[in-house]
Chimera marker file (.cmm) of the C-alpha trace (Angstrom):
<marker_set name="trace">
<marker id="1" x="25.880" y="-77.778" z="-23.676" r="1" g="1" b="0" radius="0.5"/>
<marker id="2" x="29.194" y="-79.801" z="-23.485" r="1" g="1" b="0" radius="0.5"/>
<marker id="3" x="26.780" y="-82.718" z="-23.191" r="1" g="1" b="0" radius="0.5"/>
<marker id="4" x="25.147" y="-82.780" z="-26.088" r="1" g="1" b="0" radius="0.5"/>
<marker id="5" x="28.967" y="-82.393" z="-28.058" r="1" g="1" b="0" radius="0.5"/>
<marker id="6" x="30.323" y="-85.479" z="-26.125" r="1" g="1" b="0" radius="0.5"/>
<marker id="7" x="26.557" y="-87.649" z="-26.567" r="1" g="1" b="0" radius="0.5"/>
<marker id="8" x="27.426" y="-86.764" z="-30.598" r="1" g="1" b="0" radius="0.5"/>
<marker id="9" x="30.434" y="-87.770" z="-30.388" r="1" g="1" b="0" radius="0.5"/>
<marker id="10" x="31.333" y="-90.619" z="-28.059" r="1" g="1" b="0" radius="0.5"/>
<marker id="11" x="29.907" y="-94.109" z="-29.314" r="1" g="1" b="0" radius="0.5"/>
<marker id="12" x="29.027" y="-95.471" z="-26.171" r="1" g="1" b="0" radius="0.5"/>
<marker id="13" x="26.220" y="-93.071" z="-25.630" r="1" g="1" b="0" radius="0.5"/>
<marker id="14" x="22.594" y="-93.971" z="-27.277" r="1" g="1" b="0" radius="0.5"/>
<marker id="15" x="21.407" y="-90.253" z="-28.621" r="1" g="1" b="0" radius="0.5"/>
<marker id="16" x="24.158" y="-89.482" z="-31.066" r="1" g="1" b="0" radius="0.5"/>
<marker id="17" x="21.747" y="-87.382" z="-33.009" r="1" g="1" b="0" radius="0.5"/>
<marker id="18" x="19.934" y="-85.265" z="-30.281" r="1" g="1" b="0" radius="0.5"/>
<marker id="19" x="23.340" y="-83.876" z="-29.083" r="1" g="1" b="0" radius="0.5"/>
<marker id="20" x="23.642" y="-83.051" z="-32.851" r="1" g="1" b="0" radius="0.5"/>
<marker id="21" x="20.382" y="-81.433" z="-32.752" r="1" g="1" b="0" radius="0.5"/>
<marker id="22" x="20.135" y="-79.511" z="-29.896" r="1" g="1" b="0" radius="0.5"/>
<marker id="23" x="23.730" y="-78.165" z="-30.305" r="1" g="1" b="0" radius="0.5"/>
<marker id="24" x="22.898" y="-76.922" z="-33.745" r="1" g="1" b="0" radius="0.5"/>
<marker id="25" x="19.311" y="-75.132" z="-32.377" r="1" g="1" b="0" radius="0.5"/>
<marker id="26" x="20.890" y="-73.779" z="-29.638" r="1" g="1" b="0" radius="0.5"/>
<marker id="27" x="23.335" y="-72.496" z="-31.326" r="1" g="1" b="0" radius="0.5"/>
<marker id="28" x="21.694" y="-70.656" z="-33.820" r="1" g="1" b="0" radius="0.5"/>
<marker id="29" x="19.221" y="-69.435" z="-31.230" r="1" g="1" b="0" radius="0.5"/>
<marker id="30" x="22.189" y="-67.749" z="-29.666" r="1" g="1" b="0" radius="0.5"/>
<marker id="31" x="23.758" y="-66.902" z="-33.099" r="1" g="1" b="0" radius="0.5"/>
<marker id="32" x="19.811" y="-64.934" z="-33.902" r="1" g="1" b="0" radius="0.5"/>
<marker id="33" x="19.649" y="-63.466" z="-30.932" r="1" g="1" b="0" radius="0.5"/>
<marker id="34" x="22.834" y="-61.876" z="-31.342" r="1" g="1" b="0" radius="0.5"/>
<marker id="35" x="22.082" y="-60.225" z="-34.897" r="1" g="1" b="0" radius="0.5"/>
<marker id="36" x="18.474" y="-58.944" z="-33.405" r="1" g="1" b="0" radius="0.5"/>
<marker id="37" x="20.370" y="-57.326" z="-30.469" r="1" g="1" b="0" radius="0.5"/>
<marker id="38" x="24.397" y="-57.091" z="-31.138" r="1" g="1" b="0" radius="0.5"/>
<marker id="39" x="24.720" y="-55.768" z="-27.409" r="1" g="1" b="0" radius="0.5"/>
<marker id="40" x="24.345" y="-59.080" z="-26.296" r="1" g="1" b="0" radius="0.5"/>
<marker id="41" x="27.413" y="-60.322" z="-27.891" r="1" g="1" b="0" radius="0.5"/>
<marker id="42" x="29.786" y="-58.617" z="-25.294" r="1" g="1" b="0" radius="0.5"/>
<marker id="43" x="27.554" y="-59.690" z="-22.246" r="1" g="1" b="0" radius="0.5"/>
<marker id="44" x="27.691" y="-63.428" z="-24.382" r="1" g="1" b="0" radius="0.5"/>
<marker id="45" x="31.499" y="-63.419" z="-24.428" r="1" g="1" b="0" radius="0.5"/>
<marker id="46" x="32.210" y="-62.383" z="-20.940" r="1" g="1" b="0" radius="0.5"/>
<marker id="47" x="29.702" y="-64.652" z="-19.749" r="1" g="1" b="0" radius="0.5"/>
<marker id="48" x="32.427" y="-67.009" z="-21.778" r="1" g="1" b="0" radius="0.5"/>
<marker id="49" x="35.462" y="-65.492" z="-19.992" r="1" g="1" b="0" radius="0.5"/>
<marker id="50" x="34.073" y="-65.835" z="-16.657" r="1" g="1" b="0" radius="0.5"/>
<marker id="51" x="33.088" y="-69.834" z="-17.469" r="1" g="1" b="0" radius="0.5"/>
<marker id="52" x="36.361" y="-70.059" z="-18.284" r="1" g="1" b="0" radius="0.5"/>
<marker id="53" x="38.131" y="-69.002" z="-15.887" r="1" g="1" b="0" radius="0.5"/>
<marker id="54" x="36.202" y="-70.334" z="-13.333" r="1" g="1" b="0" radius="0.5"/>
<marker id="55" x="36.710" y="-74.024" z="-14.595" r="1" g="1" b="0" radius="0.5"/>
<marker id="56" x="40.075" y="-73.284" z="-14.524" r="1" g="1" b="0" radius="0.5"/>
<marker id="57" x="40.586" y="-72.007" z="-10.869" r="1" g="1" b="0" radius="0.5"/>
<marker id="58" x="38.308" y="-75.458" z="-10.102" r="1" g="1" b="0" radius="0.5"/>
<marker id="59" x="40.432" y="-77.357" z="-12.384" r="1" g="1" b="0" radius="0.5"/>
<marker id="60" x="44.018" y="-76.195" z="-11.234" r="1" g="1" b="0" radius="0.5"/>
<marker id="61" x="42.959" y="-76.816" z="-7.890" r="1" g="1" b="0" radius="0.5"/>
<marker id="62" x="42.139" y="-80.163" z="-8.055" r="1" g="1" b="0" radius="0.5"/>
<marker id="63" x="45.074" y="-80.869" z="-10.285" r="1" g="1" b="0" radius="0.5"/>
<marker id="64" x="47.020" y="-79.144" z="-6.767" r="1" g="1" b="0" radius="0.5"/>
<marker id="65" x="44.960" y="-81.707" z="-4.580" r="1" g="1" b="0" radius="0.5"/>
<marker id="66" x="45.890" y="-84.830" z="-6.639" r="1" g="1" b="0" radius="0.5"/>
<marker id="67" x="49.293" y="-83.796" z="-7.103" r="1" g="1" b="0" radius="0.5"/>
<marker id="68" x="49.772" y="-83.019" z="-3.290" r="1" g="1" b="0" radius="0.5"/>
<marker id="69" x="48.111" y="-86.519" z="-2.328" r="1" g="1" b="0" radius="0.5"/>
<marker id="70" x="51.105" y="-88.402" z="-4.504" r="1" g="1" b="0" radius="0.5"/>
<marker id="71" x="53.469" y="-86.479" z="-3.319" r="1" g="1" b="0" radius="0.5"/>
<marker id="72" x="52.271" y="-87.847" z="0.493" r="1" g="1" b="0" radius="0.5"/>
<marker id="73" x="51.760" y="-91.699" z="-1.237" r="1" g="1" b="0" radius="0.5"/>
<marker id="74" x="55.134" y="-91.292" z="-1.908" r="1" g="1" b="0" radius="0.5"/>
<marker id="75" x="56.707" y="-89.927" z="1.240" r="1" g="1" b="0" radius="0.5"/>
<marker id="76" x="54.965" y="-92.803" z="2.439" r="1" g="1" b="0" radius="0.5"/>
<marker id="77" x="55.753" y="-95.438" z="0.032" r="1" g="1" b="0" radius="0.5"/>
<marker id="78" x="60.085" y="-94.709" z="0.508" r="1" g="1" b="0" radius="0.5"/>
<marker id="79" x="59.854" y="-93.953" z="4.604" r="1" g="1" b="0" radius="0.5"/>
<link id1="1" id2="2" r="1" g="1" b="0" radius="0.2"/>
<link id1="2" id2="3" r="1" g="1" b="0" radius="0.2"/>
<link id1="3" id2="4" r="1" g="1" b="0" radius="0.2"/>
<link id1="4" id2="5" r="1" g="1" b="0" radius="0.2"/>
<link id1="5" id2="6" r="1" g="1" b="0" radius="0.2"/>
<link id1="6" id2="7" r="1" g="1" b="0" radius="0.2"/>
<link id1="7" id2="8" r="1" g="1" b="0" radius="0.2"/>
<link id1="8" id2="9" r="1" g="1" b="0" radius="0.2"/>
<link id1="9" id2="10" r="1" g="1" b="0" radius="0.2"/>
<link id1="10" id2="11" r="1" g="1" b="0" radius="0.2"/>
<link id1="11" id2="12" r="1" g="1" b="0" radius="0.2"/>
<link id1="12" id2="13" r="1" g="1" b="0" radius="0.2"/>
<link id1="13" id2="14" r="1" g="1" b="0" radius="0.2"/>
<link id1="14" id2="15" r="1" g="1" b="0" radius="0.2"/>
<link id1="15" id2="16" r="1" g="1" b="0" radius="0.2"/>
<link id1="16" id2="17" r="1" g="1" b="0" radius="0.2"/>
<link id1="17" id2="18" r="1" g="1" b="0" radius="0.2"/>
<link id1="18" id2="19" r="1" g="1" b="0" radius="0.2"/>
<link id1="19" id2="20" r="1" g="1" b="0" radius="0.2"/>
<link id1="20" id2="21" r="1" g="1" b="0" radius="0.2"/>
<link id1="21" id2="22" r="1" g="1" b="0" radius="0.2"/>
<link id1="22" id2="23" r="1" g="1" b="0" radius="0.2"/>
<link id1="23" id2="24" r="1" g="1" b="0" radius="0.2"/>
<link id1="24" id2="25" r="1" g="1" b="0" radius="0.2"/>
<link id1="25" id2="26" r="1" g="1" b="0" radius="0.2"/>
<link id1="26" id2="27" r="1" g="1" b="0" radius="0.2"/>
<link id1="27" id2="28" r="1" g="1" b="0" radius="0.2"/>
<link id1="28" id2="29" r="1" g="1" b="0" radius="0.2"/>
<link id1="29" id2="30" r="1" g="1" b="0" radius="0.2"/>
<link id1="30" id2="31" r="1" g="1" b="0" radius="0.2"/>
<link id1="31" id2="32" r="1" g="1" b="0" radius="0.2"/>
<link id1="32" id2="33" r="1" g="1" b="0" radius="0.2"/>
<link id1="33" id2="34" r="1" g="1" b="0" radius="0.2"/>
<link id1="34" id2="35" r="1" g="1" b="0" radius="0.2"/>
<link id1="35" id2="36" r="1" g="1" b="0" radius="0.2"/>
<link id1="36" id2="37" r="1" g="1" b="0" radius="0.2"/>
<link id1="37" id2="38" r="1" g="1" b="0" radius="0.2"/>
<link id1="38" id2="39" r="1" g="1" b="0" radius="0.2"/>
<link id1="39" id2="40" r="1" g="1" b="0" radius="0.2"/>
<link id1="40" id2="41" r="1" g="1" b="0" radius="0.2"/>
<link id1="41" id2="42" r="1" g="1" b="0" radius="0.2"/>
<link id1="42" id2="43" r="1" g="1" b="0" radius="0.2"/>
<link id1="43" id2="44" r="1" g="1" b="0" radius="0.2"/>
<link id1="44" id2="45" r="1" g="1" b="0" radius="0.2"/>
<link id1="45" id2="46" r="1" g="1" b="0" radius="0.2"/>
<link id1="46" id2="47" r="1" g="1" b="0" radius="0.2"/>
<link id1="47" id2="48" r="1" g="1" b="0" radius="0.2"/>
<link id1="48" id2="49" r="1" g="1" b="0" radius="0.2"/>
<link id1="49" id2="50" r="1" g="1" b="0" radius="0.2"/>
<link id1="50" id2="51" r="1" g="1" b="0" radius="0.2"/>
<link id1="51" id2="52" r="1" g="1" b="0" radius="0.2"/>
<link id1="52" id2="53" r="1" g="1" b="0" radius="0.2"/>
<link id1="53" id2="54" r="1" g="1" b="0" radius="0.2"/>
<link id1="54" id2="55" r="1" g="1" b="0" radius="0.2"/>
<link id1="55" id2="56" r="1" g="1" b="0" radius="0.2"/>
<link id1="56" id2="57" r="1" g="1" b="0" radius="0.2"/>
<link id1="57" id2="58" r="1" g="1" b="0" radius="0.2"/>
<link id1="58" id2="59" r="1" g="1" b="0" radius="0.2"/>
<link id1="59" id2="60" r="1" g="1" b="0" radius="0.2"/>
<link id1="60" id2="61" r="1" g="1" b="0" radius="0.2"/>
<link id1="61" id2="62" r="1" g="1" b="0" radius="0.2"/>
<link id1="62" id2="63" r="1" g="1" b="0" radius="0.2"/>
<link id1="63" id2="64" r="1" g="1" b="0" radius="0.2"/>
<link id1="64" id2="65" r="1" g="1" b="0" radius="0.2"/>
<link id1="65" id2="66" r="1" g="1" b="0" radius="0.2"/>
<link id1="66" id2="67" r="1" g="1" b="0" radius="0.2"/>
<link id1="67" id2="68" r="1" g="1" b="0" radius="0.2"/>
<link id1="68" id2="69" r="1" g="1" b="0" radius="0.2"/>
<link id1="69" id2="70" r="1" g="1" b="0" radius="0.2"/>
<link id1="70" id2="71" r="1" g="1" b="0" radius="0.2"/>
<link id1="71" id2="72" r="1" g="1" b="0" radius="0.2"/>
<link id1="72" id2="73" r="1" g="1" b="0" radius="0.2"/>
<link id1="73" id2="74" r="1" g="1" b="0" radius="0.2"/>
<link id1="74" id2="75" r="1" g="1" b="0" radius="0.2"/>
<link id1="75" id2="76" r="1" g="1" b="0" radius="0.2"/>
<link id1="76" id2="77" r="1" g="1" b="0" radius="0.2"/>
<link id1="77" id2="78" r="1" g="1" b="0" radius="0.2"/>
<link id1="78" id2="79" r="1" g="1" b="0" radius="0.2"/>
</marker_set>
């Protein structure tokens, strides 16, 4: 999904209209699916919380990693 927003977006890319277009159908796919059944909106926004919160466990811990391997470049760099 978060491909087809950067491909509209960034200039570098050639499709700047498909990620356009397939954001907008999917998105209204979702957005009909949710009026025909409104259950599906709580399952749709945990599903959201969970993404979230999963990146950022994955991000903090890399941010950790890179973080702890300066720290050593510069133990290194001053002994």
């Amino acid at each position: 999904m978060m491909r087809f927003f950067v491909n509209s977006i960034h200039p570098g890319f050639q499709s700047n209209w498909s990620g356009l277009i397939g954001f907008g159908i999917m998105s209204l796919l979702i957005g009909i699916l949710i009026v025909l059944v409104p259950e599906i909106l709580v399952a749709f926004i945990a599903s959201l919380f969970l993404i979230i919160g999963i990146f950022s466990i994955f991000l903090g811990w890399k941010i950790r990693n890179i973080f702890k391997e300066r720290q050593e470049i510069r133990i290194k760099i001053n002994e």
